[in-house]
C-alpha positions as a Markdown table, in Angstrom:
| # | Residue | x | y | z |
|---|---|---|---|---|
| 1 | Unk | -10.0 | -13.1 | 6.7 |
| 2 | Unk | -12.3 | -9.8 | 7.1 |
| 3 | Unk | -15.5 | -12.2 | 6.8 |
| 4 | Unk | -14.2 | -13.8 | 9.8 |
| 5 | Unk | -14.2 | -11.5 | 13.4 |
| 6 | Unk | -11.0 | -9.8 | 13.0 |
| 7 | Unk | -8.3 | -11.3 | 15.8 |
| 8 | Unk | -5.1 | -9.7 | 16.4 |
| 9 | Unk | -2.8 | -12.0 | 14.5 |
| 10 | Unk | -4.9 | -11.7 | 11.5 |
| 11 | Unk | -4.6 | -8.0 | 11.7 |
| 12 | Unk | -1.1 | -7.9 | 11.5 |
| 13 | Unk | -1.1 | -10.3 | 8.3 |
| 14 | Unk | -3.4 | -8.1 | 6.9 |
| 15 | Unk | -1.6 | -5.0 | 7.2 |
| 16 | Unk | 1.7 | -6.7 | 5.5 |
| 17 | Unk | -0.6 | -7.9 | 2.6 |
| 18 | Unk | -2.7 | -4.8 | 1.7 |
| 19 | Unk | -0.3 | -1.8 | 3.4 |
| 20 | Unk | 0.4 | 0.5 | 0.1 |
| 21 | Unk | 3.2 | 2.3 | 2.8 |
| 22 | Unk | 5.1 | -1.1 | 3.2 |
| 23 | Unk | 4.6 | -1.8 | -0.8 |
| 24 | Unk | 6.9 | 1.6 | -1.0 |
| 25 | Unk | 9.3 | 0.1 | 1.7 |
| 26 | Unk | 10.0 | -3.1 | -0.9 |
| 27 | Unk | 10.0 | -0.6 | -4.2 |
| 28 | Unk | 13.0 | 1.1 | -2.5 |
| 29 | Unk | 14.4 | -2.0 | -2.0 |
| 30 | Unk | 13.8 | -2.8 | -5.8 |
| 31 | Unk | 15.4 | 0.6 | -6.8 |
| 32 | Unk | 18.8 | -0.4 | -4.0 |
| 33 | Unk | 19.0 | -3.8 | -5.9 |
| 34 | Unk | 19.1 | -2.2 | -9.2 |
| 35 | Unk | 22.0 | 0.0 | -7.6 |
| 36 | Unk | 23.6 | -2.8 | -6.8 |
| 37 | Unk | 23.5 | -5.0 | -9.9 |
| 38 | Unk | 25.0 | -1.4 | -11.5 |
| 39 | Unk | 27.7 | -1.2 | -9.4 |
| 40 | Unk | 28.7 | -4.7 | -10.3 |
| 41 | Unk | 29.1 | -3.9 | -13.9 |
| 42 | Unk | 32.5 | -3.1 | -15.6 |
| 43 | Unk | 33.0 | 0.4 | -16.9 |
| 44 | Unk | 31.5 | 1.0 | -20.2 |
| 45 | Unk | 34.1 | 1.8 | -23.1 |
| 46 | Unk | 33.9 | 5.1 | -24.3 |
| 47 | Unk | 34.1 | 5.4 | -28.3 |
| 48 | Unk | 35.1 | 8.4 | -29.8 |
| 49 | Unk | 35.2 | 9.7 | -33.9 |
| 50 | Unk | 35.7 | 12.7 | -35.7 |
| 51 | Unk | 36.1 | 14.0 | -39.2 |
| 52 | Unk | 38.5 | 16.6 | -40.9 |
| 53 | Unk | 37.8 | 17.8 | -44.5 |
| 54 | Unk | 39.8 | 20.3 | -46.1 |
| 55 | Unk | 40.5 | 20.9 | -49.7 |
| 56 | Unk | 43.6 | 19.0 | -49.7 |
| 57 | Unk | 42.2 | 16.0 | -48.2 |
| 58 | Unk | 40.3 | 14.6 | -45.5 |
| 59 | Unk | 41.2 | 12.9 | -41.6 |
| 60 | Unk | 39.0 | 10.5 | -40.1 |
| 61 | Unk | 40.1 | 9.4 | -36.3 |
| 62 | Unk | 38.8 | 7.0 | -34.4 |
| 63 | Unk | 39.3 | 6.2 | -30.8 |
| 64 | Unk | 38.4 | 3.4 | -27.2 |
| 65 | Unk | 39.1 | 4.8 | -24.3 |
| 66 | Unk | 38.8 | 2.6 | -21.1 |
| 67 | Unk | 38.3 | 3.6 | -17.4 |
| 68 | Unk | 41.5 | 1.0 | -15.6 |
| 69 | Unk | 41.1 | 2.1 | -12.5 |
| 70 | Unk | 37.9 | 1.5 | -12.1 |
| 71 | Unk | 38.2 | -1.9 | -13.9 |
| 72 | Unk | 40.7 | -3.5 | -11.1 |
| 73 | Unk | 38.7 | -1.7 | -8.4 |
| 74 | Unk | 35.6 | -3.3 | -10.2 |
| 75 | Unk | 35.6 | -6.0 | -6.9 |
| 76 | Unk | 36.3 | -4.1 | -3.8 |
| 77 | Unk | 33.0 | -1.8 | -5.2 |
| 78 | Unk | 31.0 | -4.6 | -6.2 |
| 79 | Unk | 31.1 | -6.1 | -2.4 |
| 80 | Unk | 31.0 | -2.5 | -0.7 |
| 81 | Unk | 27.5 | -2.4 | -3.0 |
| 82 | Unk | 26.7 | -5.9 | -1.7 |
| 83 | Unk | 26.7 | -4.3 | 1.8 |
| 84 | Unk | 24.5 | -1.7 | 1.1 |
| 85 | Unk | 21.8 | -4.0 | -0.3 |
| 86 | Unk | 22.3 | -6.0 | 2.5 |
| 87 | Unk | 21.3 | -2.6 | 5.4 |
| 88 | Unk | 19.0 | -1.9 | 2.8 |
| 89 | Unk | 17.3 | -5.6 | 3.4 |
| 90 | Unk | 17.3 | -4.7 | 6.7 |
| 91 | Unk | 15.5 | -1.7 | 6.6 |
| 92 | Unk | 13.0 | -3.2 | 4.5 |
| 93 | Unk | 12.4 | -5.6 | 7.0 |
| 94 | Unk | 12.4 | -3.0 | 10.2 |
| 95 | Unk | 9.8 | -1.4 | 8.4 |
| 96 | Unk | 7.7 | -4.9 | 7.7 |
| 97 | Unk | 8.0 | -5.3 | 11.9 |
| 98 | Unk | 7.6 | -1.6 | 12.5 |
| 99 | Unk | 3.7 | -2.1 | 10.8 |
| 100 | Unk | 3.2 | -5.6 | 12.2 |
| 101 | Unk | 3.5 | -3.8 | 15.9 |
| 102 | Unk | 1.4 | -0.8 | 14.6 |
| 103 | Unk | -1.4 | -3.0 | 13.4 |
| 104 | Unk | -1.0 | -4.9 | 16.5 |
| 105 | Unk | -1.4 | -1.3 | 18.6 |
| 106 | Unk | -3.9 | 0.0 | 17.0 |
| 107 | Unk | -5.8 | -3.3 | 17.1 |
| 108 | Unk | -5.6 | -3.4 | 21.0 |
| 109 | Unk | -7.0 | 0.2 | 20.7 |
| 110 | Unk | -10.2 | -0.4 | 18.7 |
| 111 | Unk | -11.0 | -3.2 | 20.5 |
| 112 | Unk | -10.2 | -1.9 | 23.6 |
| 113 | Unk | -12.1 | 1.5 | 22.8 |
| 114 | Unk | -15.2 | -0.6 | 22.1 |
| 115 | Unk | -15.1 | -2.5 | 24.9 |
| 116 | Unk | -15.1 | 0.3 | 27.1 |
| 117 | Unk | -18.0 | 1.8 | 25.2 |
| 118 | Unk | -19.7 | -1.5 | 25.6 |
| 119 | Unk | -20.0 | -1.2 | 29.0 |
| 120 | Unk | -20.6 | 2.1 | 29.8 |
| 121 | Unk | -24.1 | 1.5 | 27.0 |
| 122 | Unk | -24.8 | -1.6 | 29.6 |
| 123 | Unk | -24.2 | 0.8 | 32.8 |
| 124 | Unk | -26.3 | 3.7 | 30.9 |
| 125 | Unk | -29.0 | 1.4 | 30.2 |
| 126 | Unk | -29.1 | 1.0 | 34.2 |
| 127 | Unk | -29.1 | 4.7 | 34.9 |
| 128 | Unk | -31.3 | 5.7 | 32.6 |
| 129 | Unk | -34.2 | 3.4 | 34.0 |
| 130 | Unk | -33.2 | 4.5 | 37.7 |
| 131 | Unk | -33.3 | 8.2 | 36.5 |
| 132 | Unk | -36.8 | 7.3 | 35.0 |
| 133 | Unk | -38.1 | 6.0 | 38.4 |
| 134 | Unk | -36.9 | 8.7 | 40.3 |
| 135 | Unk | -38.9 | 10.8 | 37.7 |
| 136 | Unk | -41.7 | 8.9 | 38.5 |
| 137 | Unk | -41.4 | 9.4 | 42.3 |
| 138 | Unk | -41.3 | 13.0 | 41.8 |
| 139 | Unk | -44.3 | 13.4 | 39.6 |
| 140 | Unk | -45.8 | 11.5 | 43.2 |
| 141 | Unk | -44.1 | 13.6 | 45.7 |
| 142 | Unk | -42.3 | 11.0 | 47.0 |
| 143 | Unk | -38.5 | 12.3 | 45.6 |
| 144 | Unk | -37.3 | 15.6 | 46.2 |
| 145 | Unk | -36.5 | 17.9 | 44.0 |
| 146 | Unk | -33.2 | 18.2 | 44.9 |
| 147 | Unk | -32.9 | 14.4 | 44.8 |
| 148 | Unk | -34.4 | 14.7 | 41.4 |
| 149 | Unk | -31.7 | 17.2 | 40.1 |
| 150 | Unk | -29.2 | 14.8 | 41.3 |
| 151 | Unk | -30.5 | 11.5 | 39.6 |
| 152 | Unk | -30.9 | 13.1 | 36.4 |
| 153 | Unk | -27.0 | 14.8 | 36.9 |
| 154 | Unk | -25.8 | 11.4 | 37.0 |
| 155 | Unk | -27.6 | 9.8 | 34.1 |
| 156 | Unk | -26.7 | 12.9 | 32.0 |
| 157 | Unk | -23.0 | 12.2 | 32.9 |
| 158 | Unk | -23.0 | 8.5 | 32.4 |
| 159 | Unk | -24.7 | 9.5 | 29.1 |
| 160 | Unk | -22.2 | 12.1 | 28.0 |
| 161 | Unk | -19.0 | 9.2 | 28.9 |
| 162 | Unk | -20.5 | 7.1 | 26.5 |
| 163 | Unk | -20.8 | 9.5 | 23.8 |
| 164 | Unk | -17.1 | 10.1 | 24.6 |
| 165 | Unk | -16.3 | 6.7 | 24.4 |
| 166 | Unk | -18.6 | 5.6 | 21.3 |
| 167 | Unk | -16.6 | 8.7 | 19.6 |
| 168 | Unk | -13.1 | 7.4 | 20.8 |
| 169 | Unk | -14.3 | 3.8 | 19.6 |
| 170 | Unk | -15.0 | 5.3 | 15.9 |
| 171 | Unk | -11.6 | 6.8 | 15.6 |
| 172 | Unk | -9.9 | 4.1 | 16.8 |
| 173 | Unk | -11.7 | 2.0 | 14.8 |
| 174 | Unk | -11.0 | 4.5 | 11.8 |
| 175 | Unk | -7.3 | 4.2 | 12.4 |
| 176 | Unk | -6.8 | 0.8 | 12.5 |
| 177 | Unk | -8.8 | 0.7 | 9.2 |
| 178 | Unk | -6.1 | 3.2 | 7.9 |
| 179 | Unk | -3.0 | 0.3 | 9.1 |
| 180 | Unk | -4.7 | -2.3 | 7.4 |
| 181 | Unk | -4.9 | -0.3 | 4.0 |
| 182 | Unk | -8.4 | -0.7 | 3.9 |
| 183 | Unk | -11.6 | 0.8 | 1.6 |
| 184 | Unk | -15.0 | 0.2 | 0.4 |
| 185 | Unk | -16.9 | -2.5 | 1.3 |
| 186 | Unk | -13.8 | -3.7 | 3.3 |
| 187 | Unk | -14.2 | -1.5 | 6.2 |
| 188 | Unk | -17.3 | -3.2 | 7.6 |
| 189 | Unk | -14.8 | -5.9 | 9.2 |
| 190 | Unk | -16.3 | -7.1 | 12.7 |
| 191 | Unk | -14.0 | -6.9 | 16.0 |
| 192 | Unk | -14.9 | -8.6 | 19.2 |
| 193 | Unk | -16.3 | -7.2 | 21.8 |
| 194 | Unk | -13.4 | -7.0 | 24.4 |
| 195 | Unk | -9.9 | -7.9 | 24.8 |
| 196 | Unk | -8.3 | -10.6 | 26.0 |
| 197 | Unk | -7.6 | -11.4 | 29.4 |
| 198 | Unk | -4.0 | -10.7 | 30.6 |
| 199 | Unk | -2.0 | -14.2 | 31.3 |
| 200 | Unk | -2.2 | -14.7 | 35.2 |
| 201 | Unk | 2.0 | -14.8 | 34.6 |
| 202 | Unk | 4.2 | -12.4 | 33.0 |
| 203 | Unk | 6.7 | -13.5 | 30.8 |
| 204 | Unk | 10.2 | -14.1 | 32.9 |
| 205 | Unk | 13.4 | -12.6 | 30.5 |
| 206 | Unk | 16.5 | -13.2 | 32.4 |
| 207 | Unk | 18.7 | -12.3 | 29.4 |
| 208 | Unk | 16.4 | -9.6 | 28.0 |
| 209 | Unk | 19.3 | -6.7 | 27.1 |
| 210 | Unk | 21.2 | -10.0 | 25.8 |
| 211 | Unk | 18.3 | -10.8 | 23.3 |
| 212 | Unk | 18.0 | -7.6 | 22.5 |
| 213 | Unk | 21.6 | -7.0 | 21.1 |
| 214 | Unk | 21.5 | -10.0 | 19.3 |
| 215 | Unk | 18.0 | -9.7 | 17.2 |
| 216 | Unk | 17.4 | -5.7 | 17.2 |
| 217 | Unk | 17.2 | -5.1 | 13.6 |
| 218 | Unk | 18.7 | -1.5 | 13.7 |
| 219 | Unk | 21.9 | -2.9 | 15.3 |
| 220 | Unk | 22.0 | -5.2 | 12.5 |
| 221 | Unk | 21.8 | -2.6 | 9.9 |
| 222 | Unk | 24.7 | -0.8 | 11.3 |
| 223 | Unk | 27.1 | -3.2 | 11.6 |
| 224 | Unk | 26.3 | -3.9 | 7.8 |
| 225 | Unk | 26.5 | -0.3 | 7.2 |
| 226 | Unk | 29.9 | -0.2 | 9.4 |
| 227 | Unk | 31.4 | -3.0 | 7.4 |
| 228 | Unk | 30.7 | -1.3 | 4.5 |
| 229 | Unk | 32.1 | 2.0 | 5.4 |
| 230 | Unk | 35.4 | 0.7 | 6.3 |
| 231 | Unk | 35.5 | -1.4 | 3.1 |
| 232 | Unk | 35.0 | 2.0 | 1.2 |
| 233 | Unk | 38.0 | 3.7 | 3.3 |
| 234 | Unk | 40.3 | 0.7 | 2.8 |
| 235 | Unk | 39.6 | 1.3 | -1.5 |
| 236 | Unk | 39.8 | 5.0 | -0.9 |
| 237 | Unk | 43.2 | 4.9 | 0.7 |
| 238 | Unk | 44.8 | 2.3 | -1.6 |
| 239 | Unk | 43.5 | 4.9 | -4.6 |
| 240 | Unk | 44.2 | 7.8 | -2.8 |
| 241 | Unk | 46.9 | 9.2 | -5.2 |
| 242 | Unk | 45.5 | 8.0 | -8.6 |
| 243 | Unk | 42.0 | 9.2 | -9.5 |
| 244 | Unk | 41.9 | 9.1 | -13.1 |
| 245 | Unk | 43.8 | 6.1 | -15.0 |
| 246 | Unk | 42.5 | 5.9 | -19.1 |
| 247 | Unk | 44.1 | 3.6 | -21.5 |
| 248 | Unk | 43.0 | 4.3 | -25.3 |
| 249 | Unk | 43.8 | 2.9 | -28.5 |
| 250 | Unk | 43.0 | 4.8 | -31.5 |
| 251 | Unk | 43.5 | 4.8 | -35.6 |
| 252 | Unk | 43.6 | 7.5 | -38.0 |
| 253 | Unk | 43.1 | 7.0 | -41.8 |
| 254 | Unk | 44.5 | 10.4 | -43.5 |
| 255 | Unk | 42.9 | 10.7 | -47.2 |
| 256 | Unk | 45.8 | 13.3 | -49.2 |
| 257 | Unk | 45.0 | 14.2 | -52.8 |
| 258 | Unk | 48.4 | 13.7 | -54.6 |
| 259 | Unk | 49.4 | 13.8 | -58.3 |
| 260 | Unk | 50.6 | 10.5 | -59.6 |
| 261 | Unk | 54.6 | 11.2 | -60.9 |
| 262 | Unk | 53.5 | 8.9 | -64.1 |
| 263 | Unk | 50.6 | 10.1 | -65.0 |
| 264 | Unk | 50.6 | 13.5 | -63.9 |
| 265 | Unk | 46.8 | 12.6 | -63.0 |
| 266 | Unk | 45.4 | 13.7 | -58.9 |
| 267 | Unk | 44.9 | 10.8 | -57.2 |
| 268 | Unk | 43.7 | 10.0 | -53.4 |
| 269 | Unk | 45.9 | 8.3 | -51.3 |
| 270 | Unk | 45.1 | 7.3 | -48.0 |
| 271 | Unk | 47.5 | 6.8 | -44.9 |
| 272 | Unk | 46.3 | 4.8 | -41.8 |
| 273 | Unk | 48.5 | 5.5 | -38.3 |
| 274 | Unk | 47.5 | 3.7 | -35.3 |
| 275 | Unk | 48.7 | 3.7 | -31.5 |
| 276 | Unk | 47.8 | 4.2 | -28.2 |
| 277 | Unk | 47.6 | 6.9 | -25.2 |
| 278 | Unk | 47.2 | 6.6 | -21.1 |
| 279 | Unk | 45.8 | 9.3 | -19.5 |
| 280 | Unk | 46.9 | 9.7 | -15.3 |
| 281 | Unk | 45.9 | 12.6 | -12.7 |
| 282 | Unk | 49.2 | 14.1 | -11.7 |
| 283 | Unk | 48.3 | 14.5 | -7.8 |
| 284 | Unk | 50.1 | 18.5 | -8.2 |
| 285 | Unk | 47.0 | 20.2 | -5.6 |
| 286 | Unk | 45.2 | 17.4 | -3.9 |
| 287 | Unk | 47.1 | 14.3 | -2.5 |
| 288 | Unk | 43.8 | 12.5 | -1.5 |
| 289 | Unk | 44.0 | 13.7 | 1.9 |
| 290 | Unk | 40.7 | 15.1 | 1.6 |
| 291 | Unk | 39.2 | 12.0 | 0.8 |
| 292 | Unk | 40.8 | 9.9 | 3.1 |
| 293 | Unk | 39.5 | 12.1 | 5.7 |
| 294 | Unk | 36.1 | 12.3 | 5.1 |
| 295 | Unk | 36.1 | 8.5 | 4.7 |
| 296 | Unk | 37.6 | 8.2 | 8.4 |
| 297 | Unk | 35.5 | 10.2 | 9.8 |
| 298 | Unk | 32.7 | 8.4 | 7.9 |
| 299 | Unk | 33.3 | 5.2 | 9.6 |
| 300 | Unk | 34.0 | 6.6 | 13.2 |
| 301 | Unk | 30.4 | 8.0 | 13.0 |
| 302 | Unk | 29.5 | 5.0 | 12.1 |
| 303 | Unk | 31.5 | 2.9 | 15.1 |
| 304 | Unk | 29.8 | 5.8 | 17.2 |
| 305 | Unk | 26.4 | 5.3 | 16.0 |
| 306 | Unk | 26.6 | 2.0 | 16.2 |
| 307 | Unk | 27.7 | 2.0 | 20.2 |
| 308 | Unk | 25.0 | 4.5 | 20.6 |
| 309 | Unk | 22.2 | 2.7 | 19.5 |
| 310 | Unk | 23.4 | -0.4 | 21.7 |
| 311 | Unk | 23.1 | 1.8 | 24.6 |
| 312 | Unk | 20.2 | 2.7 | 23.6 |
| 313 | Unk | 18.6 | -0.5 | 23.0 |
| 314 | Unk | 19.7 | -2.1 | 26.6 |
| 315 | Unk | 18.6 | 0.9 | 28.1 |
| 316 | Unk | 14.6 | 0.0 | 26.1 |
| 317 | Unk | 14.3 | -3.4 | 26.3 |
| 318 | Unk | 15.0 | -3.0 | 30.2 |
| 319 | Unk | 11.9 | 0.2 | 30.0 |
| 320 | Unk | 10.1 | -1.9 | 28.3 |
| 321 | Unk | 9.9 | -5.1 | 30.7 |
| 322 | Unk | 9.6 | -2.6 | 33.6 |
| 323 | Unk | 6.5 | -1.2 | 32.0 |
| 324 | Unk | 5.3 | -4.9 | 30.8 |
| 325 | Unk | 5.6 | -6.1 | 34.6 |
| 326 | Unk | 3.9 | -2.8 | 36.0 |
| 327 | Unk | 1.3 | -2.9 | 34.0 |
| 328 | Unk | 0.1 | -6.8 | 34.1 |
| 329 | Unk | 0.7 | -6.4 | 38.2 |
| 330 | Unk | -1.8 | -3.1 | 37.7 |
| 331 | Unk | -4.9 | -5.3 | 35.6 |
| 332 | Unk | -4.4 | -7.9 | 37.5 |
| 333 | Unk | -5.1 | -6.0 | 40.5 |
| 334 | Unk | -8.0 | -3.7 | 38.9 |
| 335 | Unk | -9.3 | -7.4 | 38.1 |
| 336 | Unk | -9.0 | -9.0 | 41.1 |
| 337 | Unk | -9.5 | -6.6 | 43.8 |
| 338 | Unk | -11.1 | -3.0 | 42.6 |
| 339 | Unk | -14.2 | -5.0 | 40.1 |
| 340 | Unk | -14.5 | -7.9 | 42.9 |
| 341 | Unk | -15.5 | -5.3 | 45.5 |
| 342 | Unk | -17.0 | -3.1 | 43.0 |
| 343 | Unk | -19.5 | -6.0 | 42.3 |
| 344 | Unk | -20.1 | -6.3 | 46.2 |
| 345 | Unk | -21.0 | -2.8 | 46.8 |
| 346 | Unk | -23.1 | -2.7 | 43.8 |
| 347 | Unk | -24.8 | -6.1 | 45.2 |
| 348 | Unk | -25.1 | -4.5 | 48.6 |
| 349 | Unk | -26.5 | -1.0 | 47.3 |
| 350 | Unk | -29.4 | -3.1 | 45.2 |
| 351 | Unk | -30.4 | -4.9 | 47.8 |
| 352 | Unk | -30.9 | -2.3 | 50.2 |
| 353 | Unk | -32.5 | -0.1 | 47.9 |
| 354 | Unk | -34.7 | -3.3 | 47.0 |
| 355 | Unk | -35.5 | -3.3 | 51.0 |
| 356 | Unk | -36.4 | 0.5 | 51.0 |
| 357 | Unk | -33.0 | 1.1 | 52.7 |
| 358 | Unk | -31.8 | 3.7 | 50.3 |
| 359 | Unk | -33.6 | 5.8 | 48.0 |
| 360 | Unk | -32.5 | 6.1 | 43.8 |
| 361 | Unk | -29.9 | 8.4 | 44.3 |
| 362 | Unk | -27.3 | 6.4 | 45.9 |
| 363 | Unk | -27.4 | 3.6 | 42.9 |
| 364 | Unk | -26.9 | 6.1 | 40.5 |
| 365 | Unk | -23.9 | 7.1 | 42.3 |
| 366 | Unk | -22.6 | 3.8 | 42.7 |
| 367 | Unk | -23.5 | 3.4 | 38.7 |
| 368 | Unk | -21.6 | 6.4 | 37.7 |
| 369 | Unk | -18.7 | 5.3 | 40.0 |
| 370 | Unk | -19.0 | 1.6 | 38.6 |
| 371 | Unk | -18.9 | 3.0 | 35.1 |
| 372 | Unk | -15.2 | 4.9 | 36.2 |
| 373 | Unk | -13.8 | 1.7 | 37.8 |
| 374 | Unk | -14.6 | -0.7 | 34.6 |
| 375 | Unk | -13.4 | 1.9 | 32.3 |
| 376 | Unk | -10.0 | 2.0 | 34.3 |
| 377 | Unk | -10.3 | -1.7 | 34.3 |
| 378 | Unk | -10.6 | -1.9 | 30.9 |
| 379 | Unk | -7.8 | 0.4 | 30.4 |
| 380 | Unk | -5.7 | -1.1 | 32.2 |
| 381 | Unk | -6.2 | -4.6 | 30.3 |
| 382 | Unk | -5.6 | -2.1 | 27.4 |
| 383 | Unk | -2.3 | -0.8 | 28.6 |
| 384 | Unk | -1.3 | -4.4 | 29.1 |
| 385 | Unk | -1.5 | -5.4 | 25.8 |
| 386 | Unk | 0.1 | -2.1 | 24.5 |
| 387 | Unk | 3.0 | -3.0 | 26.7 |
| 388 | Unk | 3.4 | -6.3 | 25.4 |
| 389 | Unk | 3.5 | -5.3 | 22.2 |
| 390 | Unk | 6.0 | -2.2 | 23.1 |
| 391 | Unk | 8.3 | -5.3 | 25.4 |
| 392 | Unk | 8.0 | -7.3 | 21.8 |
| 393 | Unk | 9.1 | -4.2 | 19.6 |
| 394 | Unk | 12.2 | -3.6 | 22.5 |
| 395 | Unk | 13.2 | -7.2 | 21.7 |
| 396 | Unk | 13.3 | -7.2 | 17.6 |
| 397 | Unk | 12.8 | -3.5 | 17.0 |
| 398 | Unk | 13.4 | -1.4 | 15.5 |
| 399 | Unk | 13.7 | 1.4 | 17.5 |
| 400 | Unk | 10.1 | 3.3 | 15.9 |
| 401 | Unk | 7.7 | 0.8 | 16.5 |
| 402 | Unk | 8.4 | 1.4 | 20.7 |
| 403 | Unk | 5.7 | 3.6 | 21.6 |
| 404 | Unk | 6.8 | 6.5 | 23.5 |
| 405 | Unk | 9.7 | 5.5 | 24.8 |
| 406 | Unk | 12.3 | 7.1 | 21.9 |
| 407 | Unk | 13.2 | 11.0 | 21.0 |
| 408 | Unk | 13.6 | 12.6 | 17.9 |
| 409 | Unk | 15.8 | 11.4 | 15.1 |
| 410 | Unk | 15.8 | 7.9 | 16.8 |
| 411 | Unk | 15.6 | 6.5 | 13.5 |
| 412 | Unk | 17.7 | 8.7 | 11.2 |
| 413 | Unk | 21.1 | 6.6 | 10.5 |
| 414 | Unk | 22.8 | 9.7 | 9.2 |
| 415 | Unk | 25.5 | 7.5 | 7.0 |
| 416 | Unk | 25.8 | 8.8 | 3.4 |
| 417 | Unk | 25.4 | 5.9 | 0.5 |
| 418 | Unk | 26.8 | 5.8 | -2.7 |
């Protein structure tokens, strides 16, 4: 794919191949799955042995001591684990999208970065052979030297833009090389000259706040993270007296040195006793209230989270399509109406300089202005496809790969796992 001119799609598949970050993201899902597959297991048994010696004789005890209560809770914990892998799947796939809309940002930056820098080097090429006849005319007397201080102003300011721009062009360039996880050899990928053109149509979303609801992927986690919170307050109340329940079954072999009535000769005899014990916490201090309560107010955070983030995602996806339809309504217009008469008055101001109208002054004005408006053009095409990609990320989240339109801790879920 990198031998290829880079396009935006191939970006993003790029990024989910080679990105080392989103490699961690599926190792933590690894390590959650291994959780998981634990809390499935029974309770191990618990063997226990000791040894007595005296001079009289010896003891040797033996003992299996099993966990019951956690044996018959052994289901209910096995599908509250099942719901934790399940938000934990879902975070590993928020952070698969959040990169797919990074790699598609910063892709829309480079390119638009070097297309701006394109076109001020075309306009600079312009100036600088103006600036270079007004030079001329000087050296004849037939420029000023006022008007000569002027020319060369303007083609040392269109010059300094494009050093500005061919420096914002390298760092954008630089950090999309960073979201792709590339190195080496690899970073000498090509990108195309410009962007796109926006569609001459936005996108119509009747039920946009609908759509969001239903495919945001942080709403999904918490109502996987909800269910499971509850599930772990419905096993903590029906446990909330008993704690600790052990059965244990034991033997004990009792070696006694005892002299034999016929012979009058020591002999050892040995004596084997064997039972069982249950071991129960005697709720005296702590009734499970405690518990109970922090489980409760476990899940209402959650319910509250949860409704939170729903008002929260409406209230994007709406700033999202607002931003989407202002800013294709703004490149279209830069498009069709500030560049179209742009090109006129550039026509115009060449061919009255070509008649001896004007002198070179005036077209280096009208350069430096042309270089502003294509820029803004430009930038405006940019902002379009940043938009797009924010109205995409408002729509499937999650709520970090919207640029600039969440606050702080917008993506920090708060809920304690086990």
């Amino acid at each position: 794919m990198l031998k290829r001119p880079l396009t935006i799609d191939a970006a993003v598949e790029i990024a989910l191949l080679n990105n080392r970050g989103l490699q961690a993201a599926f190792n933590r899902l690894g390590v959650a799955e291994a959780i998981m597959a634990r809390e499935k297991l029974p309770p191990n048994p618990t063997f226990a042995f000791s040894r007595i010696a005296g001079p009289l004789g010896s003891e040797v005890e033996g003992a299996i001591v099993g966990n019951i209560l956690a044996l018959a809770t052994l289901p209910a914990r096995a599908e509250i684990a099942e719901d934790w892998f399940r938000a934990a799947q879902f975070e590993a796939a928020a952070e698969t999208l959040r990169l797919g809309y990074e790699a598609r940002r910063a892709y829309v930056r480079a390119v638009g970065a070097r297309e701006i820098a394109g076109s001020i080097g075309e306009v600079n090429q312009s100036t600088q052979a103006v600036a270079a006849l007004a030079r001329r005319l000087g050296e004849t007397g037939a420029a000023s030297r006022l008007d000569q201080a002027r020319d060369q102003l303007s083609s040392a300011e269109v010059a300094t833009r494009l050093a500005s721009a061919r420096l914002q062009a390298s760092n954008e360039r630089e950090r999309l090389t960073r979201v792709l996880g590339l190195w080496g050899t690899q970073r000498d990928f090509v990108l195309p000259n410009a962007l796109s053109p926006p569609p001459s149509r936005p996108r119509s979303l009747p039920h946009l706040e609908q759509e969001a609801v239903g495919r945001r992927i942080e709403l999904r986690t918490a109502h996987v993270e909800l269910s499971a919170l509850a599930k772990t307050l419905g096993l903590v109340e029906a446990t909330r007296f008993i704690n600790l329940f052990e059965l244990s079954g034991g033997q004990k072999v009792t070696t006694e040195s005892l002299p034999n009535p016929e012979s009058g000769v020591t002999e050892n005899t040995r004596f084997r006793f064997s039972g069982g014990a249950a071991a129960i916490e005697v709720p005296i201090f702590d009734f499970g209230e405690t518990k109970v309560r922090q489980a409760q107010q476990g899940w209402l955070a959650a319910v509250n989270r949860l409704t939170k983030k729903a008002v929260d995602v409406r209230s994007q996806a709406r700033q999202a399509y607002r931003n989407y339809r202002y800013a294709h309504e703004i490149a279209q217009f830069r498009k069709r109406e500030t560049l179209a008469l742009q090109a006129i008055i550039s026509e115009e101001m060449l061919r009255r300089y070509n008649g001896m109208l004007v002198d070179a002054f005036p077209l280096l004005e009208n350069a430096r202005r042309r270089v502003l408006l294509q820029a803004a053009a430009i930038e405006a095409k940019r902002d379009y496809w940043l938009a797009e990609t924010d109205l995409r990320a408002a729509i499937s989240g999650p709520a970090e790969a919207i640029g600039g339109m969440t606050g702080d801790g917008a993506s920090e879920s708060g809920v304690e796992r086990p």
